[in-house]
One Martini backbone bead per residue (centre of mass of N, CA, C, O) as a GRO file, in nm:
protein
  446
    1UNK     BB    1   3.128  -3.991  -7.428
    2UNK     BB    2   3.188  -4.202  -7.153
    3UNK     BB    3   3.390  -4.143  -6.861
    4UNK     BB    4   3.540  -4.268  -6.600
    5UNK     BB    5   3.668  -4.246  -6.289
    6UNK     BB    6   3.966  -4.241  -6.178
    7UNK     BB    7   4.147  -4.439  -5.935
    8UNK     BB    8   4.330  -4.710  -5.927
    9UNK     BB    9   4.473  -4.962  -5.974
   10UNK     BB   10   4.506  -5.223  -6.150
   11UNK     BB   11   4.373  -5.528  -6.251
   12UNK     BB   12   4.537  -5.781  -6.397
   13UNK     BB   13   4.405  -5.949  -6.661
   14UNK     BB   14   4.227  -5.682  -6.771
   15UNK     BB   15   4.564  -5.614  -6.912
   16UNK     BB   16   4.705  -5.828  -7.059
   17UNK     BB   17   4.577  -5.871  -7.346
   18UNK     BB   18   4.388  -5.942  -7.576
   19UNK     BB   19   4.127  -5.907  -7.804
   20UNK     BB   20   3.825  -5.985  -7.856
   21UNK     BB   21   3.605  -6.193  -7.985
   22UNK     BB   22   3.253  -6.228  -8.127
   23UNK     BB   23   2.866  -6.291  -8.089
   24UNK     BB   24   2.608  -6.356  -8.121
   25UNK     BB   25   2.345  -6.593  -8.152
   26UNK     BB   26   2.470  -6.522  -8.449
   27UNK     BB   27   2.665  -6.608  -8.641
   28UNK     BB   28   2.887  -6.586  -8.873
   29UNK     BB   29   2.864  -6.693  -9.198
   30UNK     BB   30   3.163  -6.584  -9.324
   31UNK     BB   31   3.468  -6.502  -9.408
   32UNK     BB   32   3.423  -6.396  -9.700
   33UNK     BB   33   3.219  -6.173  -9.559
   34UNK     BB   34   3.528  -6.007  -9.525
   35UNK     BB   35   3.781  -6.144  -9.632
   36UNK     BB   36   3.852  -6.355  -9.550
   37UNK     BB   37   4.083  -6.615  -9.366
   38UNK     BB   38   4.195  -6.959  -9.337
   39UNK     BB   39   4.334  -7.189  -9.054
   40UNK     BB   40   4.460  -7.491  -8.950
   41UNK     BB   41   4.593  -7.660  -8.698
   42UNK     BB   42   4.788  -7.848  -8.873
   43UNK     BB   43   4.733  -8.176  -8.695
   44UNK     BB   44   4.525  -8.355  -8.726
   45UNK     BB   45   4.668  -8.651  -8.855
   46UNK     BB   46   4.888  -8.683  -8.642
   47UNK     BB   47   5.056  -8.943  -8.477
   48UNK     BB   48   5.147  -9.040  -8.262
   49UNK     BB   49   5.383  -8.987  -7.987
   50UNK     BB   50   5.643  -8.994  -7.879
   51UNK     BB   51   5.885  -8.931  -7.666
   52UNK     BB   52   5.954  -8.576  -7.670
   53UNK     BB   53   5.700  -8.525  -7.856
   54UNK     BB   54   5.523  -8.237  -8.032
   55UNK     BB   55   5.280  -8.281  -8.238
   56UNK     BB   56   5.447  -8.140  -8.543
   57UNK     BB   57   5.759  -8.118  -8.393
   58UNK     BB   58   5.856  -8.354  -8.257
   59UNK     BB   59   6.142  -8.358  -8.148
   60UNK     BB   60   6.218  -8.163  -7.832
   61UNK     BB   61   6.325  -8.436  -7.618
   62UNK     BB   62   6.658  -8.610  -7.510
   63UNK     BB   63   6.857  -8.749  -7.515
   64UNK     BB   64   7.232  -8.699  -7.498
   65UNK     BB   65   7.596  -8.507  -7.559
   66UNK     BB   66   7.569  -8.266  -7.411
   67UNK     BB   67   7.846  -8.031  -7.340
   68UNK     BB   68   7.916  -7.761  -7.090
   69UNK     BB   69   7.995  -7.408  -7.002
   70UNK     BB   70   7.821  -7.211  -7.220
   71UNK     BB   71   7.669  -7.047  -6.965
   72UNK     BB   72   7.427  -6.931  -6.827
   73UNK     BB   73   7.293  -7.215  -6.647
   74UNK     BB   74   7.505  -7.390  -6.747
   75UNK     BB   75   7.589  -7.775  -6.779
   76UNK     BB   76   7.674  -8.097  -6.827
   77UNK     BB   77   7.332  -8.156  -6.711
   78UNK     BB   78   7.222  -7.844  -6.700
   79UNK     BB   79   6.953  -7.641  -6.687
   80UNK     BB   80   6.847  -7.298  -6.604
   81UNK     BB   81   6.496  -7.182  -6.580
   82UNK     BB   82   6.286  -6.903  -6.551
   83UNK     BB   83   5.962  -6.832  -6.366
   84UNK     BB   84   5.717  -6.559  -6.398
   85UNK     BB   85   5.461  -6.453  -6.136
   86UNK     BB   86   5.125  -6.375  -6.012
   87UNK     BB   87   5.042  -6.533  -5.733
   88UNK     BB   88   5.077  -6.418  -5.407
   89UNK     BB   89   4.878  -6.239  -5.412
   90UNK     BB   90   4.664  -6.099  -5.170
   91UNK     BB   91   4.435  -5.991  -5.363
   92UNK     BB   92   4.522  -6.244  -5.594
   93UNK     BB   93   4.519  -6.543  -5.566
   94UNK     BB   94   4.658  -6.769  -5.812
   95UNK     BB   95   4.609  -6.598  -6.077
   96UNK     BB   96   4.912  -6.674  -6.216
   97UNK     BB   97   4.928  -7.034  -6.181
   98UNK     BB   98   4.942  -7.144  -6.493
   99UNK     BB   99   5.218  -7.051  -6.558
  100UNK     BB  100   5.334  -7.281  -6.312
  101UNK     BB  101   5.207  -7.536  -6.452
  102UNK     BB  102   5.339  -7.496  -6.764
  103UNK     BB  103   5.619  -7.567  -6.625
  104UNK     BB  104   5.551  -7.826  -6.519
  105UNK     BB  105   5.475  -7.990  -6.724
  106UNK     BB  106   5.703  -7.978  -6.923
  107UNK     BB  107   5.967  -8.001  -6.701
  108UNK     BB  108   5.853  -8.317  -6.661
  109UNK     BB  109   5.852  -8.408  -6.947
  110UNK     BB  110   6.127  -8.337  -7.063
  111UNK     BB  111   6.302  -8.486  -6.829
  112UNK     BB  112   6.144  -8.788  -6.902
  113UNK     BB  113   6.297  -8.804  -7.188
  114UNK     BB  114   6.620  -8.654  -7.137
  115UNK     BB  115   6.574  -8.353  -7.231
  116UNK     BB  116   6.826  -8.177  -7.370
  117UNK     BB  117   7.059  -8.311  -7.496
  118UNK     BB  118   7.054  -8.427  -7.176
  119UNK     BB  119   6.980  -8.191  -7.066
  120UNK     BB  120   6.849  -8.106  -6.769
  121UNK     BB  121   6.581  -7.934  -6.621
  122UNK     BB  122   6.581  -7.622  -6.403
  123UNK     BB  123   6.331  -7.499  -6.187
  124UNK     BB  124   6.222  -7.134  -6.132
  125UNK     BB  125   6.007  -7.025  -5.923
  126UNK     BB  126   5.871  -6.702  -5.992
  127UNK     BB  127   5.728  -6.449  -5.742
  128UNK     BB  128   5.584  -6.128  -5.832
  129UNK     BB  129   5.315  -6.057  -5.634
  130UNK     BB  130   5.293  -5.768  -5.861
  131UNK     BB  131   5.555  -5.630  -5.710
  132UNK     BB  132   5.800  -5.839  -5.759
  133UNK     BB  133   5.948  -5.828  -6.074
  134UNK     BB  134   6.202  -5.701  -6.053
  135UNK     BB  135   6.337  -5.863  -5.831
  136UNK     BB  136   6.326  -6.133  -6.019
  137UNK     BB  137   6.490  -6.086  -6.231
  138UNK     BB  138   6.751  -5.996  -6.090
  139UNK     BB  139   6.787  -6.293  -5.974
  140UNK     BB  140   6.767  -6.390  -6.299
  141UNK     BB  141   7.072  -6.295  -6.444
  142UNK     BB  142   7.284  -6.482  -6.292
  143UNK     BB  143   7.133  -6.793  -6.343
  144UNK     BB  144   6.979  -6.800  -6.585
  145UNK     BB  145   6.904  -6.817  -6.898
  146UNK     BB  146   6.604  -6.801  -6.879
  147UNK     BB  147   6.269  -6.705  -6.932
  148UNK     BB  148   5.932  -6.884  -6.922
  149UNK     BB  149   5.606  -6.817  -6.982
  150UNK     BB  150   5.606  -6.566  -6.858
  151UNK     BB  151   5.417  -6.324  -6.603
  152UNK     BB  152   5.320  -5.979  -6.550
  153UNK     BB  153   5.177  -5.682  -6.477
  154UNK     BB  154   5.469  -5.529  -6.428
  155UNK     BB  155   5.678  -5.559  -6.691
  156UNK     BB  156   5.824  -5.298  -6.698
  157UNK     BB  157   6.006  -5.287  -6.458
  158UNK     BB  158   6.183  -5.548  -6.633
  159UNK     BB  159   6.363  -5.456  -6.883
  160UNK     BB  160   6.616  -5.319  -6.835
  161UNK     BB  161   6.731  -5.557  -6.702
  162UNK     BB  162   6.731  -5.750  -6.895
  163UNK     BB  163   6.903  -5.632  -7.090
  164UNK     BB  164   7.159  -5.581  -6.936
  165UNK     BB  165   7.210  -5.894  -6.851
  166UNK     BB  166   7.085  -6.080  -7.130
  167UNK     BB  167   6.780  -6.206  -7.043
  168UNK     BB  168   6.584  -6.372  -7.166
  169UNK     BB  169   6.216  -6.372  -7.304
  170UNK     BB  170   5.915  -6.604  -7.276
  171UNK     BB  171   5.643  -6.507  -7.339
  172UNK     BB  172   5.263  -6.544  -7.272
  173UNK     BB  173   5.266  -6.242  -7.202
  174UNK     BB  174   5.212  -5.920  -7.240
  175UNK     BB  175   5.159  -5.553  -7.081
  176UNK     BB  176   5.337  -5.339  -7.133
  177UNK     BB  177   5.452  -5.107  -7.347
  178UNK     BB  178   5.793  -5.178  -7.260
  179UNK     BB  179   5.733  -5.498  -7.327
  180UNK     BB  180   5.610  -5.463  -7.630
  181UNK     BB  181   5.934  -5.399  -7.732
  182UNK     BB  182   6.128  -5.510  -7.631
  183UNK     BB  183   6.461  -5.678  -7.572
  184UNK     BB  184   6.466  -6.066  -7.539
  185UNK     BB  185   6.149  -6.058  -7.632
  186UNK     BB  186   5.919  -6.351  -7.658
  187UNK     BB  187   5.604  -6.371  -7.751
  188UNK     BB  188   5.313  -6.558  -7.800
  189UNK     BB  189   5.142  -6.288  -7.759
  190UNK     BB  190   5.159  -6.013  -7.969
  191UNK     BB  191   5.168  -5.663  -7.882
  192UNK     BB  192   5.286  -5.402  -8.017
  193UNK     BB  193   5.229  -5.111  -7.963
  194UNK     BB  194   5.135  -5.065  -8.305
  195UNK     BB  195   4.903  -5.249  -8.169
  196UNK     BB  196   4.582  -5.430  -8.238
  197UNK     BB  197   4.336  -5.684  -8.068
  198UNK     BB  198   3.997  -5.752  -8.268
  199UNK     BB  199   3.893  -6.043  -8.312
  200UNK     BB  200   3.606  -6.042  -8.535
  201UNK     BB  201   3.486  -5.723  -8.556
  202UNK     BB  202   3.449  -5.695  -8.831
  203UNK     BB  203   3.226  -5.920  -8.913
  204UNK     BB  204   2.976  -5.785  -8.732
  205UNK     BB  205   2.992  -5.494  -8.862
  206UNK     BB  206   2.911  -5.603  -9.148
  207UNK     BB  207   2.660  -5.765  -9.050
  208UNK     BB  208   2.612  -5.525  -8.819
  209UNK     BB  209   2.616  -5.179  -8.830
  210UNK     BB  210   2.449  -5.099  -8.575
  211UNK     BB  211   2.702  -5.212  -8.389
  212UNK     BB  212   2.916  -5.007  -8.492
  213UNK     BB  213   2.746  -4.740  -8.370
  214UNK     BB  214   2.736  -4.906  -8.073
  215UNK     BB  215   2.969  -4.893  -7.896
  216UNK     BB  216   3.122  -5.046  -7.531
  217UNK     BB  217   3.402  -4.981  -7.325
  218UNK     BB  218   3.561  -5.171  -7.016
  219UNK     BB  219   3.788  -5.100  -6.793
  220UNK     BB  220   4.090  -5.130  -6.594
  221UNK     BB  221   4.260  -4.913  -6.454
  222UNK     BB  222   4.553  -4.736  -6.503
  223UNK     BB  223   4.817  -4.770  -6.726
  224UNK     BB  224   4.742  -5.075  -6.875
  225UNK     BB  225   4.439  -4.941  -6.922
  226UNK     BB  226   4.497  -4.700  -7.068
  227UNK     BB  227   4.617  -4.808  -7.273
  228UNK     BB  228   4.404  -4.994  -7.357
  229UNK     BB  229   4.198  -4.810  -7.425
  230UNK     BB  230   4.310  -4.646  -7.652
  231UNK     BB  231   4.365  -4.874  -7.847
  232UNK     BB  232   4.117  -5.046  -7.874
  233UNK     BB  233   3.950  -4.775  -7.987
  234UNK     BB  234   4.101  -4.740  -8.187
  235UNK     BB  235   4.083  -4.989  -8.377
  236UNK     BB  236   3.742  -4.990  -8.338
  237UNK     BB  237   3.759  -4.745  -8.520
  238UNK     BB  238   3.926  -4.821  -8.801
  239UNK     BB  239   3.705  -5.054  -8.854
  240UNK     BB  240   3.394  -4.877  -8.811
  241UNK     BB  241   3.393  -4.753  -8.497
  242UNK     BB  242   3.138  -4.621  -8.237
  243UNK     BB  243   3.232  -4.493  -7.933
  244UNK     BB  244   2.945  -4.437  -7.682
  245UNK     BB  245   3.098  -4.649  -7.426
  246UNK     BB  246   3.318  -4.550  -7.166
  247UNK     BB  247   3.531  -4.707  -6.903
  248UNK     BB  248   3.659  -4.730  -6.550
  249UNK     BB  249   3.755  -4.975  -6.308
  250UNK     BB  250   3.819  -5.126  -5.992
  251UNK     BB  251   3.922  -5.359  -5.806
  252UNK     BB  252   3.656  -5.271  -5.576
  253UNK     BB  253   3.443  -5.299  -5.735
  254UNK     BB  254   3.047  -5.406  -5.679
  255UNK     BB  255   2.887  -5.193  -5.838
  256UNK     BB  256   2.745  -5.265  -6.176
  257UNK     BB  257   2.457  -5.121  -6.242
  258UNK     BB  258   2.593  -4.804  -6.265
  259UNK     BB  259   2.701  -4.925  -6.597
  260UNK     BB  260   2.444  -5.066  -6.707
  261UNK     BB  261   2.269  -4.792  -6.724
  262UNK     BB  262   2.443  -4.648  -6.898
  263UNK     BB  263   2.486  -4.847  -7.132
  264UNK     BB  264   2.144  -4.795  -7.182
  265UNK     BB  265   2.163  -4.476  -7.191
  266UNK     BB  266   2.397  -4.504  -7.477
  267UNK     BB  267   2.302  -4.751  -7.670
  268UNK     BB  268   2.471  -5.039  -7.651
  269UNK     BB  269   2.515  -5.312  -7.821
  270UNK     BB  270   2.877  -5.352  -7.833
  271UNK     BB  271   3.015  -5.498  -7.610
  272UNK     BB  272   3.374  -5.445  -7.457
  273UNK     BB  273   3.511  -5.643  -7.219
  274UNK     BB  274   3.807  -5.586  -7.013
  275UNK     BB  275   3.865  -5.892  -6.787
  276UNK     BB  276   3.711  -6.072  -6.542
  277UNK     BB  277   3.560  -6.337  -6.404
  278UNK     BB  278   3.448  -6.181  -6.159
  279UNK     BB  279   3.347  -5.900  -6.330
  280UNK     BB  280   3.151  -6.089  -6.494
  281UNK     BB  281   2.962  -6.172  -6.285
  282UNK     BB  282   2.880  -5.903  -6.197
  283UNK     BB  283   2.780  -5.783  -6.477
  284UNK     BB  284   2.542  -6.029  -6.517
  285UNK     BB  285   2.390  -5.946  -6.308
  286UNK     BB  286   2.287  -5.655  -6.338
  287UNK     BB  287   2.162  -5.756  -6.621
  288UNK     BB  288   1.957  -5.966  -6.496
  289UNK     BB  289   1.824  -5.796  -6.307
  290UNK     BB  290   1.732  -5.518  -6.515
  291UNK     BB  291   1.692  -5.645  -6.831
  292UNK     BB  292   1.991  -5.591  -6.979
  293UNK     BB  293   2.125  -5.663  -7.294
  294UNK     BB  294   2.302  -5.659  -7.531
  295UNK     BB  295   2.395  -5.787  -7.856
  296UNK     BB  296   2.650  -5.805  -7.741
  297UNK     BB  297   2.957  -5.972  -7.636
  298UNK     BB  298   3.325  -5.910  -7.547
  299UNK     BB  299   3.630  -6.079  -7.517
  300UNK     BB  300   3.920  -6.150  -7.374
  301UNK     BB  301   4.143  -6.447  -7.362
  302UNK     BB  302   4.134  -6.443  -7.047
  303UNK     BB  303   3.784  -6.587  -7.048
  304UNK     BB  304   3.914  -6.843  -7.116
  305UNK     BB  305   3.798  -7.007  -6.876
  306UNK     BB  306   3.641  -7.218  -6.601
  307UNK     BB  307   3.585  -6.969  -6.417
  308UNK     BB  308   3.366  -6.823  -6.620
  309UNK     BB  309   3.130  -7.077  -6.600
  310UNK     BB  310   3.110  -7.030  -6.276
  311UNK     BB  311   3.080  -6.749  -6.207
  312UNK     BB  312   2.882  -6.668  -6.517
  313UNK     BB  313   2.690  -6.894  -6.686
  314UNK     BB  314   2.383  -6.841  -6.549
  315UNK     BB  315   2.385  -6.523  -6.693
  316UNK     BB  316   2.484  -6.572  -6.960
  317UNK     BB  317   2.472  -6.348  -7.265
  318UNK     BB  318   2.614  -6.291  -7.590
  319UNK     BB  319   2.863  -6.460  -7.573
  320UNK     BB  320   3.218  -6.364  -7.622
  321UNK     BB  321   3.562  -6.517  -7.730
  322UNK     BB  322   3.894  -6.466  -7.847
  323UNK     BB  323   4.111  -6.709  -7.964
  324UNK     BB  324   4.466  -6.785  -8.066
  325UNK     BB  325   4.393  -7.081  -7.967
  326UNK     BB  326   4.350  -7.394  -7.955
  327UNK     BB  327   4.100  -7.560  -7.845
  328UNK     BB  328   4.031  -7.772  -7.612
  329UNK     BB  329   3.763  -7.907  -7.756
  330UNK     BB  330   3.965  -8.033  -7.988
  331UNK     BB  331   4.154  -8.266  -7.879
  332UNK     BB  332   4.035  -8.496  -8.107
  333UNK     BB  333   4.149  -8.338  -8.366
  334UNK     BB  334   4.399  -8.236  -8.203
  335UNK     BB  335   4.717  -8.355  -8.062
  336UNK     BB  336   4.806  -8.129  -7.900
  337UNK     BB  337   4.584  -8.107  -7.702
  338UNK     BB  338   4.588  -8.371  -7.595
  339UNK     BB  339   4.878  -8.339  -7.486
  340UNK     BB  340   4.846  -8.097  -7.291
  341UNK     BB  341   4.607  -8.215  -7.110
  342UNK     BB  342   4.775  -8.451  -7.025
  343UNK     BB  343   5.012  -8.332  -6.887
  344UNK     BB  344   4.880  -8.173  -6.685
  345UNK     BB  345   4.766  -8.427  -6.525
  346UNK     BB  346   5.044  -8.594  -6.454
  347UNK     BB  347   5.179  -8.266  -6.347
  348UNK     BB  348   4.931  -8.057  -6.303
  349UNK     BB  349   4.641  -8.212  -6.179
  350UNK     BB  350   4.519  -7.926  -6.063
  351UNK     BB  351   4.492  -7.746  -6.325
  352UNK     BB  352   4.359  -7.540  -6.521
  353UNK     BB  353   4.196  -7.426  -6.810
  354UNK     BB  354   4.418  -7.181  -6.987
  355UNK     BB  355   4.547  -6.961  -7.186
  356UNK     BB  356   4.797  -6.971  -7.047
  357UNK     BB  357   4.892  -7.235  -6.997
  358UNK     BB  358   4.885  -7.228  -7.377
  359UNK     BB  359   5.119  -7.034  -7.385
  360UNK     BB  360   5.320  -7.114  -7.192
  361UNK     BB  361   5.406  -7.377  -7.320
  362UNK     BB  362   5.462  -7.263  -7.615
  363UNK     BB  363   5.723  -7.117  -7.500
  364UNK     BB  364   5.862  -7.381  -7.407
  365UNK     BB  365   5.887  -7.478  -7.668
  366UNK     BB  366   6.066  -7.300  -7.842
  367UNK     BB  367   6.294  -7.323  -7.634
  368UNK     BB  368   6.399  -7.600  -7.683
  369UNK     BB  369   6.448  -7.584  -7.987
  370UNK     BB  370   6.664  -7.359  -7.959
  371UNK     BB  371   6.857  -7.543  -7.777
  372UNK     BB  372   6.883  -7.825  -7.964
  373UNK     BB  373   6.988  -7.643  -8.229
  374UNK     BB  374   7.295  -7.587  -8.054
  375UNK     BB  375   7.342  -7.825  -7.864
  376UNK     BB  376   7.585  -7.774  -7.697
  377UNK     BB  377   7.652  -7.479  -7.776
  378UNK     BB  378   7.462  -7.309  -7.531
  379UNK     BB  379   7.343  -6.965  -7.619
  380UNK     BB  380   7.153  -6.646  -7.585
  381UNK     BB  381   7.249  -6.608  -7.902
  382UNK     BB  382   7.176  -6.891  -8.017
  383UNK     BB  383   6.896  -6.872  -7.960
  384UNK     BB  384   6.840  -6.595  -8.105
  385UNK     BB  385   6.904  -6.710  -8.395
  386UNK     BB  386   6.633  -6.925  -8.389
  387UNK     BB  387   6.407  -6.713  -8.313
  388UNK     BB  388   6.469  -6.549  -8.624
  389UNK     BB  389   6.362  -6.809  -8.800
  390UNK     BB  390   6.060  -6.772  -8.691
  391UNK     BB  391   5.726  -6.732  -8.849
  392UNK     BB  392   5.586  -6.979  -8.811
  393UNK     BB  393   5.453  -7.024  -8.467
  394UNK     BB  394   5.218  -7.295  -8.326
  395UNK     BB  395   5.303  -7.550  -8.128
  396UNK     BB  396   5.229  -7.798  -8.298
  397UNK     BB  397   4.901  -7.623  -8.290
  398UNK     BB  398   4.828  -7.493  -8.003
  399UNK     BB  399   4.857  -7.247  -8.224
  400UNK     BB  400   4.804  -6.967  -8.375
  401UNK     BB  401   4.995  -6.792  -8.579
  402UNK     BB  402   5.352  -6.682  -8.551
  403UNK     BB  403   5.592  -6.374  -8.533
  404UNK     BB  404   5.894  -6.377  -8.334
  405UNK     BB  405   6.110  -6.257  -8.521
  406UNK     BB  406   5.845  -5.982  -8.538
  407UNK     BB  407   5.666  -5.868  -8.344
  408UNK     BB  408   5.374  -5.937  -8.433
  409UNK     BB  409   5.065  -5.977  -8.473
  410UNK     BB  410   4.809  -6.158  -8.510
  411UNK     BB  411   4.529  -6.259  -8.718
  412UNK     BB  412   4.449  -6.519  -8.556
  413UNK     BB  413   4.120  -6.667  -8.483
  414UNK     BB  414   3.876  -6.773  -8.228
  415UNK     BB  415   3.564  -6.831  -8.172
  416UNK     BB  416   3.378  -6.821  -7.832
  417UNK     BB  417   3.092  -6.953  -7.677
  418UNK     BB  418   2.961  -6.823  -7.331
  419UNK     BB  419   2.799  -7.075  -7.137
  420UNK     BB  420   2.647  -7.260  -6.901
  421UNK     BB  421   2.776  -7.545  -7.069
  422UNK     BB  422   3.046  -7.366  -7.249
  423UNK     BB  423   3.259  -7.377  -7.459
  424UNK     BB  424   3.233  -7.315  -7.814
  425UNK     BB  425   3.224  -7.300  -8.140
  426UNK     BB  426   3.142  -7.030  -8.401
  427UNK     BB  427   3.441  -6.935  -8.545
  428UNK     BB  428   3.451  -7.092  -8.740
  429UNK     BB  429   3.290  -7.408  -8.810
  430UNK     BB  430   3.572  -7.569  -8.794
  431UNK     BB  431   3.716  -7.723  -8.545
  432UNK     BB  432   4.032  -7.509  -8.544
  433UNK     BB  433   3.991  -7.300  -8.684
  434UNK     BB  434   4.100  -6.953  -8.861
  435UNK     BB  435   4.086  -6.640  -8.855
  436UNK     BB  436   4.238  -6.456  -9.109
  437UNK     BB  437   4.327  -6.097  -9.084
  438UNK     BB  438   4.405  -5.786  -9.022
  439UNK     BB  439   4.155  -5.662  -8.890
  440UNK     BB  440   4.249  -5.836  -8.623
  441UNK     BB  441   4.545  -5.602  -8.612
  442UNK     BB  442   4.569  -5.302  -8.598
  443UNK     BB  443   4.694  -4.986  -8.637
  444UNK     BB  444   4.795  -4.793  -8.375
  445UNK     BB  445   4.882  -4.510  -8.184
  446UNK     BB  446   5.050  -4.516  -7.895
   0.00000   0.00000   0.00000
């Protein structure tokens, strides 16, 4: 096993989020071919619906007589809520902006609708432009009643913070170990210390054992890097993967020839790119260049974006990402999806269509939801105790089967094919069903 020197900070995107799940040119041929079980996304036929209703889950925001300063940031006409973002990073400018994006889009709906039971949202976009995460948390915890919705690369930072001050986090991912167990955060992707996500690996070890004996990883430097290193090869080891080729990259980094040399002097069949759409491009061009590509290619859900087939779409071969979320592409199929992306157009017409603009949605659902269950009587107590009743939240269809209550990581998934028309469903072959495994989200030892 090769694995390349550390040198700098991890870049952002490419330690966020889930392990991807692929396949070759030739998908799996069936879920039953390695014991899994399928899950649908549970409101193809659903009606048209009402002002303030979304998806399966009907109405979510609506007129009403809820009145009381009944906690932090509540009033008898508002809810004050905090969403934050490394957006302004001068690194990487409008990073996380689909977070934003999601949350315009959410409260500009949700408050034309009546609000939560007649009180409107006040929505705070907090900037934590990569390093001011922690301070950022500290200005919403006397202010905010939760955050909703957010995501930093640095969320270890404000842990502490938030549990001290009792500031609800609904997140649309998590990304650092201490953020991953954190108390009173609740993620619509979950991935607690003790597992890792790597929807549909197992599908093709079964069917291409010759590629599960030379699997390769690569991954972007850092602590939060180091941690994904670790628990994703950890994971891919005990589904009975042999990984003969691990690296780590700098946010830096521009030359990726000696990288794809590297990979195919290690004989790399099955290669996990845990990255961004920029180092994707960079890495298919390399191996466009050299005439050498694995096997398979595969990334985690943070590459399912509209930016992966624009700067990389050319070169992209044997490419798959897989996603906890109901595909875009579905939208004709599954009403939630295309309330979504109306919604989008509405409220945040410049927007593009990504995995976490519908993580981050899905998280304003949840919260929604457990603020209308309290009535009145809004409190971050109250909230707490309707999201602890949630073993199975969809976000309405939005996304695959989750459980908020005991924060385990989900086990279901969605391979999609990305090539330069675009990104289509691969498997399972009904588009928007789920691929449901255990071994999809295997336990690793932190």
């Amino acid at each position: 096993m090769r694995k390349q020197t550390k040198l700098t900070a991890a870049v952002a995107i490419s330690v966020l989020t889930l392990a991807a799940c692929g396949g070759h040119s030739t998908s799996p041929t069936a879920a039953g071919s390695s014991g899994a079980s399928t899950s649908p996304a549970a409101q193809t036929s659903a009606p048209a619906n009402a002002a303030g209703s979304f998806g399966t889950l009907g109405e979510v925001c609506g007129a009403g007589t809820a009145k009381g300063a009944t906690d932090v940031g509540v009033t008898d006409t508002a809810i004050k809520v905090g969403t934050i973002a490394d957006v302004g990073w001068t690194v990487a400018p409008g990073l996380l902006q689909p977070i934003f994006d999601g949350a315009d889009a959410f409260v500009g709906w949700c408050n034309a609708a009546g609000g939560i039971n007649g009180r409107k949202l006040v929505l705070d976009k907090r900037d934590s432009a990569y390093t001011n995460y922690l301070p950022q948390v500290k200005q919403a915890c006397p202010v905010d009643l939760a955050l909703v919705g957010s995501m930093g690369i640095l969320d270890d930072t404000g842990v502490s913070a938030w549990e001290g001050c009792g500031l609800l986090n609904f997140t649309a991912a998590t990304v650092g170990s201490k953020a991953a167990n954190a108390k009173l955060m609740y993620p619509m992707t979950p991935i607690p210390a003790d597992q890792q996500t790597i929807g549909g690996f197992h599908l093709f070890f079964d069917q291409h054992p010759e590629w599960a004996a030379a699997v390769g990883s690569l991954y972007s430097n850092g602590a939060a890097g180091d941690r994904e290193q670790h628990t994703y090869n950890s994971a891919i080891t005990s589904i009975g993967g042999k990984v003969v080729y691990t690296a780590e990259y700098t946010q830096t980094t521009s030359n990726w020839t000696p990288y794809v040399q590297a990979m195919k002097k290690a004989g790399v069949k099955f290669l996990f790119l845990n990255d961004t759409a920029p180092t994707t491009a960079g890495i298919e061009q390399a191996m466009a260049t050299i005439g050498w590509y694995p096997e398979i290619q595969i990334s985690p859900s943070q590459l399912y974006d509209e930016a992966t087939i624009a700067l990389a779409g050319k070169n992209l071969k044997n490419y798959y990402t897989y996603i906890p979320t109901t595909p875009f592409e579905a939208a004709a199929q599954v009403p939630a999806v295309k309330e979504y992306l109306d919604l989008l157009q509405t409220y945040a017409p410049k927007a593009k269509k990504t995995f976490f603009g519908a993580t981050a949605f899905s998280a304003w659902l949840l919260f929604a939801q457990a603020v209308k269950s309290c009535g009145s009587n809004v409190s971050r107590n109250c909230i707490s105790a309707y999201v602890a009743t949630q073993k199975q939240w969809t976000g309405g269809g939005l996304q695959g089967p989750i459980d908020p209550a005991s924060n385990k990581a989900t086990q279901c998934f969605i391979i999609m094919k990305a090539d330069a028309k675009g990104f289509t469903q691969a498997f399972p072959a009904k588009l928007g069903e789920y691929d449901c495994d255990a071994k999809n989200a295997p336990t690793v030892t932190p």
